[in-house]
N, CA, C and O atoms as a GROMACS GRO file, in nm:
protein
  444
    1UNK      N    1  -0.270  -3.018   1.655
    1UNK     CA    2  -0.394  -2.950   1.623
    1UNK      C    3  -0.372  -2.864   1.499
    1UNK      O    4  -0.267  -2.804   1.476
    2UNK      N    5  -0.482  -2.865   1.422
    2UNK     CA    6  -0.414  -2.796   1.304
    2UNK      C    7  -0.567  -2.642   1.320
    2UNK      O    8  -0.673  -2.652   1.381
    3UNK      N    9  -0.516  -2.516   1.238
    3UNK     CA   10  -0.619  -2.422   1.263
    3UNK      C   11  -0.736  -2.503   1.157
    3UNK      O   12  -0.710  -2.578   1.063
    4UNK      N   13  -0.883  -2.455   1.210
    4UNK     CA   14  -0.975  -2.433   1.102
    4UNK      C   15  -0.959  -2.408   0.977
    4UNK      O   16  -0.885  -2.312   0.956
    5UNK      N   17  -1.012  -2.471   0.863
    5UNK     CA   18  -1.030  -2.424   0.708
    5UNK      C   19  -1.118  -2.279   0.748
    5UNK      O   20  -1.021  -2.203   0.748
    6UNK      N   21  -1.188  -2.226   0.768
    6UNK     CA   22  -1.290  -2.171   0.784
    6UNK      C   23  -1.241  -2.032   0.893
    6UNK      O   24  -1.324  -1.944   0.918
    7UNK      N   25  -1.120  -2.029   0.943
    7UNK     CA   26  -1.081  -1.922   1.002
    7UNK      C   27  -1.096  -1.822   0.958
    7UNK      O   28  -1.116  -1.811   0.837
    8UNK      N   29  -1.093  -1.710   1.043
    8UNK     CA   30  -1.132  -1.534   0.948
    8UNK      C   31  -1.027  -1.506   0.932
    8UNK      O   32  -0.949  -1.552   1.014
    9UNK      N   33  -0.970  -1.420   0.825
    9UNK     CA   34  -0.836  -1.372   0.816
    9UNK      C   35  -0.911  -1.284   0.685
    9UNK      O   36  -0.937  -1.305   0.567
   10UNK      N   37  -0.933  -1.131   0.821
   10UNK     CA   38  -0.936  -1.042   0.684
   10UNK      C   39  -0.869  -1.028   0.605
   10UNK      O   40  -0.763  -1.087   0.587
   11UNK      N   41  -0.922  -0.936   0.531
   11UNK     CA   42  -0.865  -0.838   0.448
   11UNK      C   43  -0.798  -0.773   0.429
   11UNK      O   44  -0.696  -0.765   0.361
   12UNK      N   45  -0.876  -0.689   0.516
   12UNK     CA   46  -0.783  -0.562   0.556
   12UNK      C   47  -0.660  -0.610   0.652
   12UNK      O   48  -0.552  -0.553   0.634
   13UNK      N   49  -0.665  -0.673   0.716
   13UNK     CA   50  -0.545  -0.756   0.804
   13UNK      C   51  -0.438  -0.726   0.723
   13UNK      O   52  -0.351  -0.655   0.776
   14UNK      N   53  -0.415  -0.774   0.567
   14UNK     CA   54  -0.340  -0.855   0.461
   14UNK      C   55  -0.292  -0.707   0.410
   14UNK      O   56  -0.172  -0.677   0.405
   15UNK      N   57  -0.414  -0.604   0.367
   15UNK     CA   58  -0.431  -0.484   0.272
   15UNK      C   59  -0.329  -0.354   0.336
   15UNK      O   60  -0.234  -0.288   0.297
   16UNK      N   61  -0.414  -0.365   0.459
   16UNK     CA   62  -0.348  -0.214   0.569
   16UNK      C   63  -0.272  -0.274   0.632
   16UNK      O   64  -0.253  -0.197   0.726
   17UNK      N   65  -0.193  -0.388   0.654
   17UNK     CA   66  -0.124  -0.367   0.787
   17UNK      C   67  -0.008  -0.475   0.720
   17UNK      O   68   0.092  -0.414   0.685
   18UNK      N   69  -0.002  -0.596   0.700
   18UNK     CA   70   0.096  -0.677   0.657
   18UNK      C   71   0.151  -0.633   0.522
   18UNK      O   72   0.273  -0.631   0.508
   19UNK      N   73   0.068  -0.598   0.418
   19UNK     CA   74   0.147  -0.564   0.306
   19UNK      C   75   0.167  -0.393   0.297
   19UNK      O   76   0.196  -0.343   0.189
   20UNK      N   77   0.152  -0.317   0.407
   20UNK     CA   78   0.206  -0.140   0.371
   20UNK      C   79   0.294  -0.150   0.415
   20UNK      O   80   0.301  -0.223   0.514
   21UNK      N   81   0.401  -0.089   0.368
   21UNK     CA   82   0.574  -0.043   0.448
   21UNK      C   83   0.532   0.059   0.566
   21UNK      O   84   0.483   0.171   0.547
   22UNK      N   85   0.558   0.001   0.687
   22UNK     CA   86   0.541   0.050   0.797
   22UNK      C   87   0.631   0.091   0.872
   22UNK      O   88   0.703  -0.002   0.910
   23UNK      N   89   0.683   0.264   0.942
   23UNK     CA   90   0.785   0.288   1.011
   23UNK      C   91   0.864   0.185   1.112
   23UNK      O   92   0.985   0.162   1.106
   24UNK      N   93   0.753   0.116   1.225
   24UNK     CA   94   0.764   0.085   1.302
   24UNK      C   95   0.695  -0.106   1.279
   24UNK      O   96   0.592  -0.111   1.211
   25UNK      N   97   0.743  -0.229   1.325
   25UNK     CA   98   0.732  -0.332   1.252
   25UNK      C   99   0.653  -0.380   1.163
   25UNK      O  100   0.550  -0.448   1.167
   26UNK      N  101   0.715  -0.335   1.082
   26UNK     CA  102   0.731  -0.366   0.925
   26UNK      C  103   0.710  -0.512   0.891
   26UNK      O  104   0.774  -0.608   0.935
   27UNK      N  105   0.637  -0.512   0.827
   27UNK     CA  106   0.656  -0.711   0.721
   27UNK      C  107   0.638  -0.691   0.599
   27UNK      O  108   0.641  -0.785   0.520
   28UNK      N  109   0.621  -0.597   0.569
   28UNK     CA  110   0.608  -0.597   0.390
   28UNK      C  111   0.738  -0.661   0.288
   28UNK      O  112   0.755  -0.747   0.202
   29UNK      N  113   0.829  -0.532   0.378
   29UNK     CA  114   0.944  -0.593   0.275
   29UNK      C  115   1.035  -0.714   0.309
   29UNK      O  116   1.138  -0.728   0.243
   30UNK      N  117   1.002  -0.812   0.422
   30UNK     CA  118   1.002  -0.919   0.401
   30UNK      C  119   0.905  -1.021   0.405
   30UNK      O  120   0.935  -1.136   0.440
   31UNK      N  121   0.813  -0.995   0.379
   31UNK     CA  122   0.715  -1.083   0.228
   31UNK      C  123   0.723  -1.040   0.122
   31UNK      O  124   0.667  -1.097   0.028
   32UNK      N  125   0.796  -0.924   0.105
   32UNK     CA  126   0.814  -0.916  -0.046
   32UNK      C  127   0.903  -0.967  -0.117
   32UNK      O  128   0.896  -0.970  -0.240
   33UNK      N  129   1.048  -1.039  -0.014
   33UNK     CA  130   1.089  -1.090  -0.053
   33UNK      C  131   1.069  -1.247  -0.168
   33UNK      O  132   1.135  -1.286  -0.264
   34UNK      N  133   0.915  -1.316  -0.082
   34UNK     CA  134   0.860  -1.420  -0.140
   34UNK      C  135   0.805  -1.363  -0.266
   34UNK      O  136   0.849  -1.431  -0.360
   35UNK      N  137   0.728  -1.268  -0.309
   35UNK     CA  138   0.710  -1.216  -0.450
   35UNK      C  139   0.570  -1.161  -0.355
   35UNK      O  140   0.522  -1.074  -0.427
   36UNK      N  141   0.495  -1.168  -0.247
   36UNK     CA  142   0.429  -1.081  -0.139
   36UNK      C  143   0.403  -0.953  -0.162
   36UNK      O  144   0.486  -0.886  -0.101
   37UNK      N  145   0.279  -0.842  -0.259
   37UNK     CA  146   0.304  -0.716  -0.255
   37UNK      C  147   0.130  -0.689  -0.287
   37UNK      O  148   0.039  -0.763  -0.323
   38UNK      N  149   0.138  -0.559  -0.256
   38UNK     CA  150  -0.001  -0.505  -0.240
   38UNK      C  151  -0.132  -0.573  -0.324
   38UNK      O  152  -0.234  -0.618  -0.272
   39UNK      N  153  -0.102  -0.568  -0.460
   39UNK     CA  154  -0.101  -0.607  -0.577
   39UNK      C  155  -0.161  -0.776  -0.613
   39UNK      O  156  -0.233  -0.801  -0.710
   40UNK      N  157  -0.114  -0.880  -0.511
   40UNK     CA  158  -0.163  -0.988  -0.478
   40UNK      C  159  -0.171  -1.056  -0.350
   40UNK      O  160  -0.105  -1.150  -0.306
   41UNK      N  161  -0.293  -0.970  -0.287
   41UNK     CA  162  -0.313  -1.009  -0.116
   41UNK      C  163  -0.364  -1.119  -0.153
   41UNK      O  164  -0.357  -1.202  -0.063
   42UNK      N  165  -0.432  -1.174  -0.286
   42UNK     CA  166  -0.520  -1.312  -0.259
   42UNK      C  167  -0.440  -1.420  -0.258
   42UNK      O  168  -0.473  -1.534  -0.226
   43UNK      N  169  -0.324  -1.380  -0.296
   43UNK     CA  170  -0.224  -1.484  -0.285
   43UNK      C  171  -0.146  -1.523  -0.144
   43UNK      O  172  -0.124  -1.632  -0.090
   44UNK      N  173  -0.123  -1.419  -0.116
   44UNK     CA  174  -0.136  -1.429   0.058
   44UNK      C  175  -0.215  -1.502   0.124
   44UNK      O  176  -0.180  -1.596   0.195
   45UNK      N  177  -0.339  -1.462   0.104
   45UNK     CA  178  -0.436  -1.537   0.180
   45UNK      C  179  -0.447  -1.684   0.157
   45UNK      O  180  -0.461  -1.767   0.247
   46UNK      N  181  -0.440  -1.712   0.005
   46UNK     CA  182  -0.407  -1.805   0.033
   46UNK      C  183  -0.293  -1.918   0.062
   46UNK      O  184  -0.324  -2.036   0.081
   47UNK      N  185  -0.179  -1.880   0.062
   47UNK     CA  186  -0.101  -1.934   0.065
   47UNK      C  187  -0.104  -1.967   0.246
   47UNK      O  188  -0.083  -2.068   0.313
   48UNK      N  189  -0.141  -1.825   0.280
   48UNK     CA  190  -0.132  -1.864   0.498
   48UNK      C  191  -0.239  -1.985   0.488
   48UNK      O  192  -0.200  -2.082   0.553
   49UNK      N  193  -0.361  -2.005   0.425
   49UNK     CA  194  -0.429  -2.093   0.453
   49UNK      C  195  -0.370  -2.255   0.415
   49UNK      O  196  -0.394  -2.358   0.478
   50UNK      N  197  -0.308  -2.243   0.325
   50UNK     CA  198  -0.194  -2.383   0.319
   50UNK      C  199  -0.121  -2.414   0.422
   50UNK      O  200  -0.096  -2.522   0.477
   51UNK      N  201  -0.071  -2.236   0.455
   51UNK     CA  202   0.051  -2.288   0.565
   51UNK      C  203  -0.031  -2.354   0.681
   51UNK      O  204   0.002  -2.471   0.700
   52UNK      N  205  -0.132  -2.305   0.764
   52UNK     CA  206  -0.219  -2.313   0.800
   52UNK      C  207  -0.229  -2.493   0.834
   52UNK      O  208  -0.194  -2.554   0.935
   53UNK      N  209  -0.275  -2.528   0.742
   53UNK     CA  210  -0.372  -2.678   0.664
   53UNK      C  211  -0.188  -2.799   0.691
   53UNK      O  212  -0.195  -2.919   0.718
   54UNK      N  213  -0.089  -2.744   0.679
   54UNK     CA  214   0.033  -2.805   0.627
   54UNK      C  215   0.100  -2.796   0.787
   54UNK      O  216   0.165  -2.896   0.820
   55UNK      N  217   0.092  -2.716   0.858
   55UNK     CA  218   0.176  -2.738   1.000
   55UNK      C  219   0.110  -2.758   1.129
   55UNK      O  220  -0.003  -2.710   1.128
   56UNK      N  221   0.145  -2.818   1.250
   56UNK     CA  222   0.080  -2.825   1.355
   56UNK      C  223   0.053  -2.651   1.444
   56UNK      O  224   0.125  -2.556   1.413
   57UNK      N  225  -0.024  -2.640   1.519
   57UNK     CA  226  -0.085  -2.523   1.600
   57UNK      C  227  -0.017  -2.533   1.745
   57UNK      O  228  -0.053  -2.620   1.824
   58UNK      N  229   0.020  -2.497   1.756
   58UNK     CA  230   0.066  -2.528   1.937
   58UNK      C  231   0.025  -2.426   2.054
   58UNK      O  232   0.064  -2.313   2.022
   59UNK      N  233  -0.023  -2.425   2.148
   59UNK     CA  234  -0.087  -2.318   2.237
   59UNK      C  235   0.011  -2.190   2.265
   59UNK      O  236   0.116  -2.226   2.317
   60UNK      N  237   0.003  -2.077   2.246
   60UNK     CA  238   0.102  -1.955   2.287
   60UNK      C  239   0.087  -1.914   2.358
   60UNK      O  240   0.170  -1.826   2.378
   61UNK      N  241  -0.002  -1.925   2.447
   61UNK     CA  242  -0.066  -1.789   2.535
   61UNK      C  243  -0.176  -1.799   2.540
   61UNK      O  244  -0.228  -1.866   2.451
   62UNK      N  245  -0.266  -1.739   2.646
   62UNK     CA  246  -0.420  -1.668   2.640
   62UNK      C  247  -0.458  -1.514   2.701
   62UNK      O  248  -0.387  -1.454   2.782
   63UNK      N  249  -0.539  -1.482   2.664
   63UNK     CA  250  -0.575  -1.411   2.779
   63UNK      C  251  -0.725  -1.367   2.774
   63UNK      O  252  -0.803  -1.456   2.738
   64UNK      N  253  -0.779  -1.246   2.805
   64UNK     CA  254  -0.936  -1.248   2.800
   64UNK      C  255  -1.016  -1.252   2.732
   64UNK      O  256  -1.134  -1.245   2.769
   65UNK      N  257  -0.970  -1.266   2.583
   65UNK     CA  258  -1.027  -1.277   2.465
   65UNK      C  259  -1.020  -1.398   2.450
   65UNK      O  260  -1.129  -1.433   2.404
   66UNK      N  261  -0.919  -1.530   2.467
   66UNK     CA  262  -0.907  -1.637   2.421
   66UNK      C  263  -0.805  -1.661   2.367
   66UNK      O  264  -0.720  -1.575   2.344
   67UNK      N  265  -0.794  -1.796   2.333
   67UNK     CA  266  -0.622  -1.838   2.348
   67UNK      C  267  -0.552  -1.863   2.212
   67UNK      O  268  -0.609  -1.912   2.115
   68UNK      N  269  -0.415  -1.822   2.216
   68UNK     CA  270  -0.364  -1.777   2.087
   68UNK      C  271  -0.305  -1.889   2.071
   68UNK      O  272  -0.305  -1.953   2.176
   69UNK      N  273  -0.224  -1.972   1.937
   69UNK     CA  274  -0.203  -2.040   1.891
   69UNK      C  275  -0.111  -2.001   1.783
   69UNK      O  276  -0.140  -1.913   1.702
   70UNK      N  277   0.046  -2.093   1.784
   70UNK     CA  278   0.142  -2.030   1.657
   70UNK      C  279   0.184  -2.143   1.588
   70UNK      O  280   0.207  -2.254   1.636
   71UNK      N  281   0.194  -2.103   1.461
   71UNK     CA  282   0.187  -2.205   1.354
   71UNK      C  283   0.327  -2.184   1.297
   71UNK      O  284   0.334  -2.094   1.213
   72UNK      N  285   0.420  -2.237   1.320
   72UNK     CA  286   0.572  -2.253   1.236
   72UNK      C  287   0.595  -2.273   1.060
   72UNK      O  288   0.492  -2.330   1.023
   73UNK      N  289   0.642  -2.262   0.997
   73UNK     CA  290   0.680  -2.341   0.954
   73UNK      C  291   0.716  -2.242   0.782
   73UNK      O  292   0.714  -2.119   0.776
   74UNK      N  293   0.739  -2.316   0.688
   74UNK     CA  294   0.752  -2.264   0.537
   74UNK      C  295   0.670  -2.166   0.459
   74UNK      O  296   0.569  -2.225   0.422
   75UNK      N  297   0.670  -2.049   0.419
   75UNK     CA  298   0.564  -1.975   0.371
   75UNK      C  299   0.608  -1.967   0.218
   75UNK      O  300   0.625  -1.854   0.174
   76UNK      N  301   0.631  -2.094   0.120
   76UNK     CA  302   0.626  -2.014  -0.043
   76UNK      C  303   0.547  -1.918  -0.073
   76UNK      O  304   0.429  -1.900  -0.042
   77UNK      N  305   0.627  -1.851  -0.140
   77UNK     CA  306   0.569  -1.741  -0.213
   77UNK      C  307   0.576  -1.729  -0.349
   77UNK      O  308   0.672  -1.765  -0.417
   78UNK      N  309   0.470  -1.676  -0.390
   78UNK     CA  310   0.481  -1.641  -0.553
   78UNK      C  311   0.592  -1.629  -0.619
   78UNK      O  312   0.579  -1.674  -0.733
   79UNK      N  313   0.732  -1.575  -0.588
   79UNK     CA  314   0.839  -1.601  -0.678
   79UNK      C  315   0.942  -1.698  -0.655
   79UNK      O  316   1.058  -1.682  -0.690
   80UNK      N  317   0.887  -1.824  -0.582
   80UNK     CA  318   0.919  -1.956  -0.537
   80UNK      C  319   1.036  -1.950  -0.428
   80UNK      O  320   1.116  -2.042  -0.412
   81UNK      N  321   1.036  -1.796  -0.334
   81UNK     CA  322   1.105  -1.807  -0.213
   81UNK      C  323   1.015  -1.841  -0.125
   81UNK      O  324   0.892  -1.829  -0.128
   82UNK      N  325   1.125  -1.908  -0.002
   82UNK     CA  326   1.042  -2.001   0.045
   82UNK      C  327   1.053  -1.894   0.184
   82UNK      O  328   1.162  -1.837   0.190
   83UNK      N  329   0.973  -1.868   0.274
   83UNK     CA  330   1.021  -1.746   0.431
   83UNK      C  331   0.965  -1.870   0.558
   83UNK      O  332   0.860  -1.934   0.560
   84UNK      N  333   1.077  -1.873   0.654
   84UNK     CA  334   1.054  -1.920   0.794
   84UNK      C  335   0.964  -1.822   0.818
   84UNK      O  336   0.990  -1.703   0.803
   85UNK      N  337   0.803  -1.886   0.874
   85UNK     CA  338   0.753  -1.750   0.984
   85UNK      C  339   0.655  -1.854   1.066
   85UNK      O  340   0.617  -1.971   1.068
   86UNK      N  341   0.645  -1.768   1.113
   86UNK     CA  342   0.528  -1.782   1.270
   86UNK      C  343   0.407  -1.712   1.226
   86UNK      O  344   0.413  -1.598   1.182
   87UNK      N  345   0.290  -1.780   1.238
   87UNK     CA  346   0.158  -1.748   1.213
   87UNK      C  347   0.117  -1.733   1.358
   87UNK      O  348   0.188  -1.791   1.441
   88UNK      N  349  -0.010  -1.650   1.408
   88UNK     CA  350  -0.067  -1.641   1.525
   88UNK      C  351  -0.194  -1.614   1.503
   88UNK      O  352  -0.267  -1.524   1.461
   89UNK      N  353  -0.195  -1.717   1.543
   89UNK     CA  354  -0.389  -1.714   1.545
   89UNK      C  355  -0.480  -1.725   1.702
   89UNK      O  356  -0.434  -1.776   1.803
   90UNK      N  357  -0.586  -1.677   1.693
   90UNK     CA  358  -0.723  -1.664   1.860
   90UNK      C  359  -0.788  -1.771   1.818
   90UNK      O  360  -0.798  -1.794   1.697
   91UNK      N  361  -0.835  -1.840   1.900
   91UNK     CA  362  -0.973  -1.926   1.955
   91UNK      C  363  -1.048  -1.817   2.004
   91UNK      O  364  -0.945  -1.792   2.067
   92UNK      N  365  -1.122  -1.732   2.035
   92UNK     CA  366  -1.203  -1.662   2.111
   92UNK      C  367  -1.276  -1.723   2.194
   92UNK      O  368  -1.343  -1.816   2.150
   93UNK      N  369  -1.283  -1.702   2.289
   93UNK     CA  370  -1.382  -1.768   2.412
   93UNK      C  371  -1.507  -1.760   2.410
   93UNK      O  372  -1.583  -1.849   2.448
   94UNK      N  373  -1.551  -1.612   2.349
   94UNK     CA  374  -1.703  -1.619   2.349
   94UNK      C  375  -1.791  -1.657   2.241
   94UNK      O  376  -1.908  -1.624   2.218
   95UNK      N  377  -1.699  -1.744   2.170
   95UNK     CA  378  -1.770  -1.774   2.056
   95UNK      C  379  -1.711  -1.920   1.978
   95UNK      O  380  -1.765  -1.982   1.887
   96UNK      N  381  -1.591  -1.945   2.042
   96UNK     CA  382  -1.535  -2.045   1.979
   96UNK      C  383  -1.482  -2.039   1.834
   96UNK      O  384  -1.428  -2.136   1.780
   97UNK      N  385  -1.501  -1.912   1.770
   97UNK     CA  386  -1.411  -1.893   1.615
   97UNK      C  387  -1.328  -1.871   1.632
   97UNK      O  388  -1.295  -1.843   1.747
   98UNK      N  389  -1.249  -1.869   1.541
   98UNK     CA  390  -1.070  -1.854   1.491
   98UNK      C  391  -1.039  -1.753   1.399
   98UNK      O  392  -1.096  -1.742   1.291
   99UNK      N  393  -0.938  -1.671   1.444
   99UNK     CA  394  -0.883  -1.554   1.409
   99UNK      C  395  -0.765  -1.548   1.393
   99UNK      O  396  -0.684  -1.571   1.483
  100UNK      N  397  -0.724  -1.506   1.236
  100UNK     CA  398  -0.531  -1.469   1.207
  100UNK      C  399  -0.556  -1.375   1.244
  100UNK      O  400  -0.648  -1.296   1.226
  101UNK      N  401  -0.433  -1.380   1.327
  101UNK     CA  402  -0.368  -1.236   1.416
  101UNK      C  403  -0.276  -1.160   1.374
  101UNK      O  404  -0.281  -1.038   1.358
  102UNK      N  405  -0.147  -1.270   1.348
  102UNK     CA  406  -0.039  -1.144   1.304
  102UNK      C  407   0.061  -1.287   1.219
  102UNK      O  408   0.005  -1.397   1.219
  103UNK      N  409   0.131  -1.282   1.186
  103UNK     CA  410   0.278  -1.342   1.082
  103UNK      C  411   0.388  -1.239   1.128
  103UNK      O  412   0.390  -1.117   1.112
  104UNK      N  413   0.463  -1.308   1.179
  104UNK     CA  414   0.602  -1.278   1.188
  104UNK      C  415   0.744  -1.377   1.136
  104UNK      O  416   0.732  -1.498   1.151
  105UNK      N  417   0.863  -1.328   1.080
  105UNK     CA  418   0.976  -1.408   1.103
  105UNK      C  419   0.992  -1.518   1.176
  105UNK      O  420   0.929  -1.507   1.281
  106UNK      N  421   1.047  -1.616   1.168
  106UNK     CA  422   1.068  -1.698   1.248
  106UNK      C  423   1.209  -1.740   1.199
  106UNK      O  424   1.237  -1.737   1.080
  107UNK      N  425   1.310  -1.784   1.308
  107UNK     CA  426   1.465  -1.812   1.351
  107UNK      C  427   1.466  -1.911   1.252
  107UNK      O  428   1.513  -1.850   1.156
  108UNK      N  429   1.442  -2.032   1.213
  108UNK     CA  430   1.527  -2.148   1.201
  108UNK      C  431   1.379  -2.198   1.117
  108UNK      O  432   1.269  -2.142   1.124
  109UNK      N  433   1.408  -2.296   1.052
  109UNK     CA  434   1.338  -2.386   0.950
  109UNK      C  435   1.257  -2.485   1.010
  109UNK      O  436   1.311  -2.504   1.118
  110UNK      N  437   1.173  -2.548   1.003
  110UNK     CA  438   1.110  -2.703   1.087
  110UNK      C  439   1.226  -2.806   1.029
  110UNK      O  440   1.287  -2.748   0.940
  111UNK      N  441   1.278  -2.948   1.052
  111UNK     CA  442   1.324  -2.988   0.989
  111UNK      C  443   1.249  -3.133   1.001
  111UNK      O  444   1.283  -3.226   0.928
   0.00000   0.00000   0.00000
């Protein structure tokens, strides 16, 4: 299953929370490793929507909101590093749209 073209993935998601250096889990400064920084969230955005479009979805979980879904695989980035991560995205139940949730690290490469 692959996510929606058409998924929501704010803004502010990208602005306040994935790209600020945060005390407590942090992802900035590793997406900044990919070239990832305040400066070009549109590049972010789009690049998750490749990752997105480029790997399979597999079920993670649900719960009363609707069921989450994690996406593996390669995240290039603007200064042509390439980051293992895990995408997480909602189905929502009461509506049937799709929501990026969070990006994290991920262990090991797809091969």
């Amino acid at each position: 299953m692959k996510i929606p073209a058409d998924a929501a993935i704010p803004t502010e998601k990208l602005t306040r929370y994935l790209l600020v250096r945060r005390p407590w889990d942090d992802k900035s400064r590793f997406l900044a490793r990919a070239g990832f920084m305040q400066g070009n969230p549109d590049e972010l955005l789009a690049d998750l929507r490749r990752h997105a479009a480029r790997f399979e979805a597999v079920p993670d979980g649900q719960n009363e909101y609707g069921e989450f879904f994690r996406v593996d695989g390669e995240l290039p980035g603007p200064s042509g590093v390439e980051l293992c991560v895990a995408t997480i995205w909602m189905r929502w139940n009461k509506d049937g749209s799709w929501h990026f949730i969070t990006l994290k690290p991920a262990r090991e490469k797809r091969s």
